[in-house]
C-alpha positions as CSV (number, residue, x, y, z in Angstrom):
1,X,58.7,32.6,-50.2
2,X,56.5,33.6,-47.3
3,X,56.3,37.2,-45.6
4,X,54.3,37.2,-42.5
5,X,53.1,40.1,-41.2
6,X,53.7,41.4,-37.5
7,X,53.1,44.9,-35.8
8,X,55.9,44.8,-33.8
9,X,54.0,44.0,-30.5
10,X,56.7,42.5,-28.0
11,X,55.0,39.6,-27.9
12,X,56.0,39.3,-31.5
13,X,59.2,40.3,-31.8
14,X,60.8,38.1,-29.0
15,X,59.1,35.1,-31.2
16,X,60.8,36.0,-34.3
17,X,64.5,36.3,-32.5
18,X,64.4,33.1,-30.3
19,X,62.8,31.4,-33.8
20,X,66.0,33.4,-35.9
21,X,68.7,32.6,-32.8
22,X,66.9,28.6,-32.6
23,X,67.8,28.2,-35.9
24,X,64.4,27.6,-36.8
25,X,63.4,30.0,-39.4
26,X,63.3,29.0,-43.1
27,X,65.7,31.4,-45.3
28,X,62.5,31.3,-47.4
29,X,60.5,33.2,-44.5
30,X,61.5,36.9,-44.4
31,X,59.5,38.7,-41.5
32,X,57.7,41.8,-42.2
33,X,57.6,44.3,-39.4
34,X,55.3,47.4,-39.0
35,X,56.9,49.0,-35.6
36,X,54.8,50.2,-33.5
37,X,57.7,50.7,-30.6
38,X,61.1,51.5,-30.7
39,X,61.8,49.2,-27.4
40,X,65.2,47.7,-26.7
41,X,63.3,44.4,-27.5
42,X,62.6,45.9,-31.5
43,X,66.3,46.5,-31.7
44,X,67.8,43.1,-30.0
45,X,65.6,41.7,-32.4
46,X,67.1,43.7,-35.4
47,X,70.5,42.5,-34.4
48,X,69.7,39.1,-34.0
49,X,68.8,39.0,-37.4
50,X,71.9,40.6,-38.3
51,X,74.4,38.6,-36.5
52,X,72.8,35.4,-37.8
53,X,72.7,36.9,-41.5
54,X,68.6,37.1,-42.0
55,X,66.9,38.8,-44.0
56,X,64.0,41.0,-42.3
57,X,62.1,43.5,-43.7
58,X,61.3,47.0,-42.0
59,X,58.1,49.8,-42.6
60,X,59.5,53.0,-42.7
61,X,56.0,54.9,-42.7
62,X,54.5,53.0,-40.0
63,X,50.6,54.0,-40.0
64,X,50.0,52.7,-36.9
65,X,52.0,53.0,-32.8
66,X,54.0,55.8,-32.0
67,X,55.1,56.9,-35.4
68,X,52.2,56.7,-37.4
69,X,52.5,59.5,-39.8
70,X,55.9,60.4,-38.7
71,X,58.2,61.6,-41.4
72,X,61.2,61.0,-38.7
73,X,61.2,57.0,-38.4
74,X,64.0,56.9,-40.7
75,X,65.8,59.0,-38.9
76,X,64.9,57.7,-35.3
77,X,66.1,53.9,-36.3
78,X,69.3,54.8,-37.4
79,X,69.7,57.4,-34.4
80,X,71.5,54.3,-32.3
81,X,73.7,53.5,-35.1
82,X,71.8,50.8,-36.7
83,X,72.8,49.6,-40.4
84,X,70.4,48.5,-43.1
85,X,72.3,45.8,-44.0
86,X,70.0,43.0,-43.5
87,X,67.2,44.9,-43.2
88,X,64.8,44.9,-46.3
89,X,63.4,48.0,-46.7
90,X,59.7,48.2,-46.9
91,X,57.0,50.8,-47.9
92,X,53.4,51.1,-47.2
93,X,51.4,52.6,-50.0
94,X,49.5,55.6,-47.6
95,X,49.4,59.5,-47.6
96,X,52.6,59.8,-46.8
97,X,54.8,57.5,-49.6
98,X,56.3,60.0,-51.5
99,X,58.4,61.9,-48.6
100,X,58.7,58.5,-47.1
101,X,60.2,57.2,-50.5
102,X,62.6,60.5,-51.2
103,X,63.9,59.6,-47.4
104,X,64.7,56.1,-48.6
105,X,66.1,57.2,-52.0
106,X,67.9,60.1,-50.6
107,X,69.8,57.3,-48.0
108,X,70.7,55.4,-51.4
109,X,68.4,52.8,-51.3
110,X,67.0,52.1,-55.0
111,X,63.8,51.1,-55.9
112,X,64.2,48.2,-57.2
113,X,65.5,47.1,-53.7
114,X,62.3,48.3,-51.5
115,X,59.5,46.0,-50.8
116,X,56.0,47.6,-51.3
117,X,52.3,46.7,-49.2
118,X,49.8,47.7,-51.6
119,X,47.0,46.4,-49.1
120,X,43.9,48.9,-50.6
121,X,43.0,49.8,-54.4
122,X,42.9,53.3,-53.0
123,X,47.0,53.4,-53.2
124,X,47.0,52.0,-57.0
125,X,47.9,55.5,-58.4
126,X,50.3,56.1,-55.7
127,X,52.3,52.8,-56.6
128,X,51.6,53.4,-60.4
129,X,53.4,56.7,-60.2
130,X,56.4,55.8,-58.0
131,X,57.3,52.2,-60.0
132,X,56.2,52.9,-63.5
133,X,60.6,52.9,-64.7
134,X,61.3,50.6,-61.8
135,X,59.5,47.7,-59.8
136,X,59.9,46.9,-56.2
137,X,61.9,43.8,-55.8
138,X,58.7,42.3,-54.1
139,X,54.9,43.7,-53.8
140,X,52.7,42.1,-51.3
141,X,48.6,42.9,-52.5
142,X,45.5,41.5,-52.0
143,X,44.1,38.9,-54.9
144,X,42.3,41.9,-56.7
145,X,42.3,42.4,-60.3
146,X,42.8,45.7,-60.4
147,X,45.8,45.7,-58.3
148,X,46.8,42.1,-60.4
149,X,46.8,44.0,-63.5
150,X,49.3,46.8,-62.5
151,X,51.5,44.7,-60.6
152,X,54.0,43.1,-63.0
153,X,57.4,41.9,-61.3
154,X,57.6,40.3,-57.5
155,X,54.4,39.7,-57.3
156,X,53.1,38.2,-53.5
157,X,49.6,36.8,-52.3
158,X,49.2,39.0,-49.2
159,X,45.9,38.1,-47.0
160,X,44.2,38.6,-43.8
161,X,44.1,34.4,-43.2
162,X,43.3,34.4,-39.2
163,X,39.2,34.7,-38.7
164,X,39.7,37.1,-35.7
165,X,36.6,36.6,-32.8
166,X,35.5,39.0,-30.7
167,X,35.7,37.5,-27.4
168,X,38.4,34.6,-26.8
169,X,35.3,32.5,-26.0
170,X,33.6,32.8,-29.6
171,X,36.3,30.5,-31.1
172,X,34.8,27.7,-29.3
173,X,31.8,27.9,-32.5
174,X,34.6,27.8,-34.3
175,X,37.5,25.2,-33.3
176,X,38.4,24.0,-36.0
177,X,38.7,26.1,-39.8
178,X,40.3,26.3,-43.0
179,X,42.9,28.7,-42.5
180,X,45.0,29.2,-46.1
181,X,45.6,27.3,-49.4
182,X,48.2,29.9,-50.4
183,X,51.3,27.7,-50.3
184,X,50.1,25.4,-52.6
185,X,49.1,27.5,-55.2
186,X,51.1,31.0,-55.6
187,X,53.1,29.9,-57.9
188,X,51.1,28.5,-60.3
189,X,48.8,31.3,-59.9
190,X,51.8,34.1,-60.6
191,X,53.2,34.8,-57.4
192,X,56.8,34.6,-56.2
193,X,55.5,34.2,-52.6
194,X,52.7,34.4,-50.6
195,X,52.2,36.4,-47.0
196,X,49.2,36.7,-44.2
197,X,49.1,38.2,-40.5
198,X,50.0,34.8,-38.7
199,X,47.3,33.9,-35.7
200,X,47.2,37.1,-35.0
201,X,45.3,39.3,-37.4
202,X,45.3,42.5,-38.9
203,X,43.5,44.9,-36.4
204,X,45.4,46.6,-34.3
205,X,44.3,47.4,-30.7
206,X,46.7,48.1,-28.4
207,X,44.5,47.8,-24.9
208,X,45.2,45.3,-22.9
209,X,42.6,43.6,-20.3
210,X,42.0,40.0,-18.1
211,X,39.9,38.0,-20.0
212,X,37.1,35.8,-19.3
213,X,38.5,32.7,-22.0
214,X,42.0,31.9,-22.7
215,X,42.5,30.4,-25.8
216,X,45.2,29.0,-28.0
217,X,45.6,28.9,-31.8
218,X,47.5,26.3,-33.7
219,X,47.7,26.0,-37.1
220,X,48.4,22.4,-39.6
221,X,48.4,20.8,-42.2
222,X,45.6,18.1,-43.1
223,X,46.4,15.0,-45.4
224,X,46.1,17.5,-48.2
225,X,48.6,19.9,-47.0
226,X,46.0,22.4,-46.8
227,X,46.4,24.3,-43.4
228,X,44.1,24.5,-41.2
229,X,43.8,26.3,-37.7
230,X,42.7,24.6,-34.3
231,X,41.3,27.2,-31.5
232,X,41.7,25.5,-28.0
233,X,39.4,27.3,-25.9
234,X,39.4,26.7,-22.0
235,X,35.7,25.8,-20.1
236,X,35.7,27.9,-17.3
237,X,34.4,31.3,-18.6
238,X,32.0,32.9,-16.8
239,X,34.7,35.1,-15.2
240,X,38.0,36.9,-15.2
241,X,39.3,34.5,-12.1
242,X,42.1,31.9,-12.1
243,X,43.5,32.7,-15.4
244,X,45.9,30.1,-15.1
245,X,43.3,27.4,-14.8
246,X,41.7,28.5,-17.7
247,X,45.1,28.2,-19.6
248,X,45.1,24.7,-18.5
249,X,42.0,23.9,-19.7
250,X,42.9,24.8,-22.7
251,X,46.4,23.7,-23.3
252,X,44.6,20.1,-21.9
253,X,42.5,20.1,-25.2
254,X,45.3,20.6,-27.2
255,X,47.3,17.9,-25.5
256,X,44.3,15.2,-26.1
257,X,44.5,16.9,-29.7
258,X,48.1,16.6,-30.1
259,X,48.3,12.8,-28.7
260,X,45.1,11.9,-30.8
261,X,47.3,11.4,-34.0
262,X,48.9,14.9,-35.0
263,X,52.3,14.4,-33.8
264,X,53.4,14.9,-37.3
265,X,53.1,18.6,-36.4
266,X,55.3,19.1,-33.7
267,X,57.8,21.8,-33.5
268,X,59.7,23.8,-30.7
269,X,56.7,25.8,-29.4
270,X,54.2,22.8,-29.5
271,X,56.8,21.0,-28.1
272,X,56.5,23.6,-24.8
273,X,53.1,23.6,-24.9
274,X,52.7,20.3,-24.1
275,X,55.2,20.6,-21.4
276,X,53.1,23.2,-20.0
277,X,50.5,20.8,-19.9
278,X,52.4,18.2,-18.2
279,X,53.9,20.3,-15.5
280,X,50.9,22.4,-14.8
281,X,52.9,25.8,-15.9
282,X,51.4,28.8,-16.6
283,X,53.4,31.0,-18.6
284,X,51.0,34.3,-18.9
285,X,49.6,35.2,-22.0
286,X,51.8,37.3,-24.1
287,X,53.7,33.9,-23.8
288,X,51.1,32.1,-25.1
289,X,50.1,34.3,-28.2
290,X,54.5,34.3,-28.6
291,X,54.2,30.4,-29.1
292,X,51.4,30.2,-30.9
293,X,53.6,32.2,-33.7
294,X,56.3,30.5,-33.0
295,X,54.6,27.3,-34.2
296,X,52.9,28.7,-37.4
297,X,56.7,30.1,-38.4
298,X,58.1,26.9,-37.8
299,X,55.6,24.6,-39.4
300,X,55.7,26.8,-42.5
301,X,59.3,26.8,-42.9
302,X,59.6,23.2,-42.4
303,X,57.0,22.9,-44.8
304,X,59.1,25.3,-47.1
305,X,62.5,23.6,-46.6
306,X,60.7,20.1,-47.2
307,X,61.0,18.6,-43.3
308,X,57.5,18.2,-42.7
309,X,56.2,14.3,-41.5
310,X,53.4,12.5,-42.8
């Protein structure tokens, strides 16, 4: 099973529904989402899932966005009548687990049914003394052995895969990388699934500005099935002008990379991407991080479900 990681960003969330109402999510991919919002987008999204019958797990203790630290966010997503019913209820091991947890517990939710992020050795005692009679139904922890050790049941390979830059224009030293071996080993390593934080990263920064490089990450698989990510950086970078051009630039390298024998990776987003390319659009750049996800979902669960080309 695979549980990526998203904060929730709009970007995000409208990637995970039009992937959930395409058809084009694996049931072996259930969605983890830290909200950072509560937008009308977070919601549509949340029934989406719902009325297609998809798993997707929520944080209730949020420790980042507008209810970091908030003891209410319980309270606030159920305020518009929202169900749990295909939501997988999903705690972050941080200060505030334990009135966090008797919220959950108190709505009848067992703990056997919660999903637990145990993402720091600092939480170990916190986890140890809330599942020591019963285990989440999944964990998702780094590959420490101190955490290895106390986690017994629903075990799940949870790491930071995306090598985040600091300027777009960085990831032109770095175009092409290793990006995660974890799908071919987690289970014979222990795990009942594996999770990361897509192509987008775990820091969270919410400030938005023009930049000077536009660039595009897309994940693959090599011949060994070892996936790999490919950072398409446009030329033109001196600047914040003609953003647009600079997303052509870019989306042209992916198109030469794309025709130059990778076909075998195509999905739905790639697919647009390369329409992009041939019609000259430029569809702004929240799009652009959207179908970037889009395409590492998509890959993975055809990857999951068997479908993938050689």
């Amino acid at each position: 099973m695979f549980f990526p990681y998203f904060r929730g960003r709009q970007y995000e969330l409208l990637a995970l529904k039009e992937l959930v109402s395409g058809r084009l999510l694996s049931q072996s991919v259930v969605p983890v989402v830290e909200p950072v919002k509560l937008t009308s987008t977070f919601y549509g999204t949340f029934r989406t899932f719902a009325s297609e019958q998809r798993r997707i797990a929520l944080i209730f203790n949020p420790v980042v966005g507008d209810f970091a630290g908030a003891k209410s966010f319980v309270e606030a997503f159920q305020a518009r009548g929202d169900t749990l019913d295909n939501v997988v209820p999903a705690l972050l091991m941080s200060k505030n687990t334990d009135e966090v947890l008797q919220s959950l517990v108190a709505k009848g939710i067992a703990l056997s049914n919660i999903t637990a992020i145990l993402d720091k050795r600092d939480f170990l005692g916190a986890y140890k003394k809330h599942f020591t009679e019963a285990s989440p139904q999944y964990t998702l922890f780094p590959d420490e052995r101190q955490i290895r050790r106390t986690v017994t049941q629903g075990k799940v390979m949870f790491e930071d895969r995306f090598n985040k830059q600091e300027k777009n224009a960085d990831y032109e030293a770095v175009s092409d990388e290793f990006f995660s071996e974890d799908h071919l080993f987690f289970l014979s390593e222990g795990y009942v699934g594996f999770g990361d934080y897509s192509v987008v990263g775990n820091i969270f920064d919410e400030s938005g500005f023009a930049p000077k490089a536009v660039a595009i990450h897309i994940v693959y698989f090599d011949n060994d099935d070892i996936l790999r990510i490919h950072h398409f950086v446009s030329d033109s970078n001196m600047d914040i002008k003609d953003v647009a051009g600079k997303y052509y630039e870019a989306v042209t390298k992916l198109a030469d990379w794309y025709y130059d024998g990778h076909q075998s990776q195509t999905t739905s987003a790639l697919s647009t991407f390369i329409n992009h390319y041939e019609s000259g659009y430029y569809p702004g750049l929240p799009t652009i991080k959207k179908l970037s996800i889009m395409h590492h979902m998509e890959l993975m669960s055809k990857y999951l479900d068997g479908g993938m080309a050689k």
